[in-house]
N, C-alpha and C positions, 0 to 999 in steps of 0.2 A: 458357439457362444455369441451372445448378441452384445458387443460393446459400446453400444449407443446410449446407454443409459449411466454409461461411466464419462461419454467423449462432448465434449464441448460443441453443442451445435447452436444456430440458427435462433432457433427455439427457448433461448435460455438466457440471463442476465449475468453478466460477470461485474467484478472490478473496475478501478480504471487501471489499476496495477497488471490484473490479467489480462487484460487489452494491450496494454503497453507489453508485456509478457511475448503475445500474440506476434504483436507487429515486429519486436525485438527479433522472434525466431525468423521471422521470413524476408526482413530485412540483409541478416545476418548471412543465411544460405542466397538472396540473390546476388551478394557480392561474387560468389563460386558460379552463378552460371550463366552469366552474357555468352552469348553465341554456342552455349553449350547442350548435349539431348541430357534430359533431367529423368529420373523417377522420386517420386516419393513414395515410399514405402509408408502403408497405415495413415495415409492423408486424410483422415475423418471423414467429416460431409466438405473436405475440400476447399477450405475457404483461403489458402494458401496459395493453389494451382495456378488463377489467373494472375497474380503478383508474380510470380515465378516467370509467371510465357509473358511476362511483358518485356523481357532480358534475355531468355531463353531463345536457343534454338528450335527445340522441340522439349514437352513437358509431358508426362504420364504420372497418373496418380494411379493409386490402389490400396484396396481396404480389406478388412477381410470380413467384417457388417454388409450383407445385401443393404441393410437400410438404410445404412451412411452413404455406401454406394449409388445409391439409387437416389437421395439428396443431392447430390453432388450432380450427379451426370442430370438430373435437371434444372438445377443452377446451371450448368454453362453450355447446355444444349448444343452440344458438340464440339465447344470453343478448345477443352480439353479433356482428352479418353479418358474414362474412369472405369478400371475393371478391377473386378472383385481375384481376391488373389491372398496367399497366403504366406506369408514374409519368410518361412521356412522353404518352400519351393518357388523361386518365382520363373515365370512363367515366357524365356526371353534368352532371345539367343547370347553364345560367350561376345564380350566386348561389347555392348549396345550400347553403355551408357557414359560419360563424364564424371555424373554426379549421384550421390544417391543418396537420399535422405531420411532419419527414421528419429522422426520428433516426437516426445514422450511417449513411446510404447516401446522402447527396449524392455520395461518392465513386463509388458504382457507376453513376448516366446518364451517357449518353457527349455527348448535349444538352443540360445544362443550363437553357438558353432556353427549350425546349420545357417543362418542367416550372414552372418560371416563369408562363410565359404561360397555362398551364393553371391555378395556383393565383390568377392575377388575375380571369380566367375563373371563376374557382369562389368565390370567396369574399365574402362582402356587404360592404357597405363598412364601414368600420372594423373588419373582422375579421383575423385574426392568421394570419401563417404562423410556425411555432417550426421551427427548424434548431438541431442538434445532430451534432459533428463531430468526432473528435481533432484535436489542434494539431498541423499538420506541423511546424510552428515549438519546437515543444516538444524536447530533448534527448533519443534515443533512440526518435523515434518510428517503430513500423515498418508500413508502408504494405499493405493486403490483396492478397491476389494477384489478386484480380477488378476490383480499383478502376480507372477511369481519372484520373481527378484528385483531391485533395485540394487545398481551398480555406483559404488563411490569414482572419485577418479582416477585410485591408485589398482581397483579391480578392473575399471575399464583399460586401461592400462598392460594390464594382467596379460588379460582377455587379446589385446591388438596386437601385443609382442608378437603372439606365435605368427602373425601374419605380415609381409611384406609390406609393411605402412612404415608412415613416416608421419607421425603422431604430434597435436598441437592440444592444448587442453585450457578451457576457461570458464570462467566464473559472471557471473551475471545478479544485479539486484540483490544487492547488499540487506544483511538481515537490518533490524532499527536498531535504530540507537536504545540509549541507555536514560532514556527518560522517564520517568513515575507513571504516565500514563500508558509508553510502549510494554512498559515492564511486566503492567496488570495484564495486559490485554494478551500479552506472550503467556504468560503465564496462565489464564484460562485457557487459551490455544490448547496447550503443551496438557493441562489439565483431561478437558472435552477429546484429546485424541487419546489421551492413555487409558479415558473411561469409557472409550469408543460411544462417543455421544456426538461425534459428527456423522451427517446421513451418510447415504452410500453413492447415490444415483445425482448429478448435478442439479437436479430438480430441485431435489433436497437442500441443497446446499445454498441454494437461493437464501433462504430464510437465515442462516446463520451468517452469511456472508454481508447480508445487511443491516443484522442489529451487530458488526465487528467493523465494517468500512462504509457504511451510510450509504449514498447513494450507489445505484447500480446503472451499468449499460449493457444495450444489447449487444450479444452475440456478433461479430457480421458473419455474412455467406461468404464476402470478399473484400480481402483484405484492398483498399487503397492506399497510393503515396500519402505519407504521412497523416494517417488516421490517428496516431496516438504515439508518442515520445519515444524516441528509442535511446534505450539502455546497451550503451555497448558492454561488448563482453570484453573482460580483462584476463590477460594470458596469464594460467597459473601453475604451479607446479603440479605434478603425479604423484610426487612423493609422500604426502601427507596428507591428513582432512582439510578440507576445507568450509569449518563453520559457517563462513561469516556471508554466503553466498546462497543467494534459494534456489539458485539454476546454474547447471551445469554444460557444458558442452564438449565435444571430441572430434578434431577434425580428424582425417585420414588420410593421404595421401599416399595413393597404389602407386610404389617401385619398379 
C-alpha cells in the first residue's frame, strides 16, 4: 500500500496549527535523545530526522512507502540512513537502539503486538519508546482512510501493561473554546466528517482546510529550531477520555 497520498509531505500546504502540531512532535522526542542512537519508525518523507541528529548520537528513519523513502533519502543525501522497512518486522539487531519513535501511524499496523514486541526486542534497557497519535476521543476527529484502529489513552494503556514499561501519557493542543464562531465552524467539522465529505488524500484537503483556517503554509522537508510555536504537552491521566485534547502522546520506558 502506497501511503503517501495519506502522509504529509513537501509537496503540500498545511495549517499554522499543523506546523506548530509538526514541530511540537519533534521538539518533544528531541528532549529523549541527546547523545542517544534513535529509530523512527514510519518517518514519512523525513522531515523530522535532521532535527533529531542535531542532539542525537546516531539517527535512523524508516518507512514502509518506497516513495516517501526515496523523498527522504534525497533530502539528506546521506546525512541520515533512510530504509524502507516494515514496522511489524524491523530489521536490527536485540538492543540497538535508546529510542524509538512511531508518530501518527500506530493507526496504520494491523498487529499492533508485533511492533511492540519488536520495540522490547530493540531497545536497551531503560530506553524510551515515544507514540504520538490524534485523540479519537477528541470532538470532530476524522479517522484516515488506510488506518485500522485508533487507540484512546486508556487502550494504549491496555496495550503497554502487558509489557515491561513504565508509562507516561499526555495531551497536547487543547480543543477551542466555546465561542459563536468556534462553535459553527466545529460544528460543520463534526458535520462534513459524519457525511464523509472530507477528501481522502492531503491534496484534497488543501481546499477545505482553507476556506476553515485561511491562510496556509508550506509543508517543510526539515524541520528547523523554532520554525513554529511549540505547544507543550500536559501529563494526563490513562484513566479516562480525554475530550478536551487533539493530540495525544505515550512515553515508554523499558524496565
Amino acid at each position: 500500500m502506497d501511503y503517501s497520498v495519506v502522509t504529509e509531505t513537501p509537496d503540500i500546504k498545511i495549517t499554522e496549527e499543523a506546523l506548530s502540531m509538526l514541530y511540537t512532535r519533534y521538539e518533544f522526542a528531541r528532549s529523549f535523545c541527546k547523545d542517544k542512537e534513535v529509530l523512527e519508525v514510519a518517518c514519512g518523507a523525513g522531515q523530522g530526522l535532521g532535527f533529531l541528529k542535531s542532539s542525537a548520537k546516531r539517527v535512523i528513519g524508516g518507512d514502509y512507502t518506497g516513495r516517501l523513502v526515496k523523498s527522504a533519502n534525497h533530502h539528506y543525501k546521506g546525512r541520515v540512513p533512510v530504509l524502507r522497512l516494515d514496522g511489524h518486522f524491523l530489521p536490527f539487531q536485540n538492543e540497538s537502539f535508546d529510542v524509538i519513535i512511531l508518530y501518527e501511524a500506530i493507526y496504520y499496523l494491523k498487529e499492533t503486538d508485533l511492533f511492540f514486541d519488536e520495540c522490547r526486542r530493540l531497545l536497551r534497557k531503560e530506553g524510551h519508546l515515544l507514540i504520538c497519535s490524534a485523540n479519537k476521543d477528541c470532538d470532530g476527529f476524522n479517522p484516515s482512510p488506510y488506518s485500522h484502529m485508533y487507540f484512546s489513552i486508556s487502550e494504549l494503556q491496555t496495550i503497554l501493561s502487558n509489557y515491561p514499561f513504565e508509562t507516561k501519557y499526555y495531551g497536547t493542543f487543547r480543543t477551542a473554546g466555546t465561542s459563536n464562531t468556534s462553535g459553527i465552524i466545529s460544528l460543520i467539522k463534526r458535520l462534513a466528517v459524519a457525511l464523509h465529505l472530507i477528501p481522502k488524500t492531503m491534496k484534497g484537503k488543501e481546499i477545505f482546510k482553507r476556506l476553515f483556517s485561511g491562510k496556509l503554509v508550506q509543508f517543510p522537508a526539515e524541520i528547523i529550531e523554532h520554525m513554529a510555536e511549540y505547544n507543550n504537552p500536559e501529563p494526563i491521566s490513562a484513566n479516562s477520555p480525554v475530550p478536551d485534547y487533539k493530540v495525544i502522546y505515550a512515553t515508554a520506558k523499558l524496565t
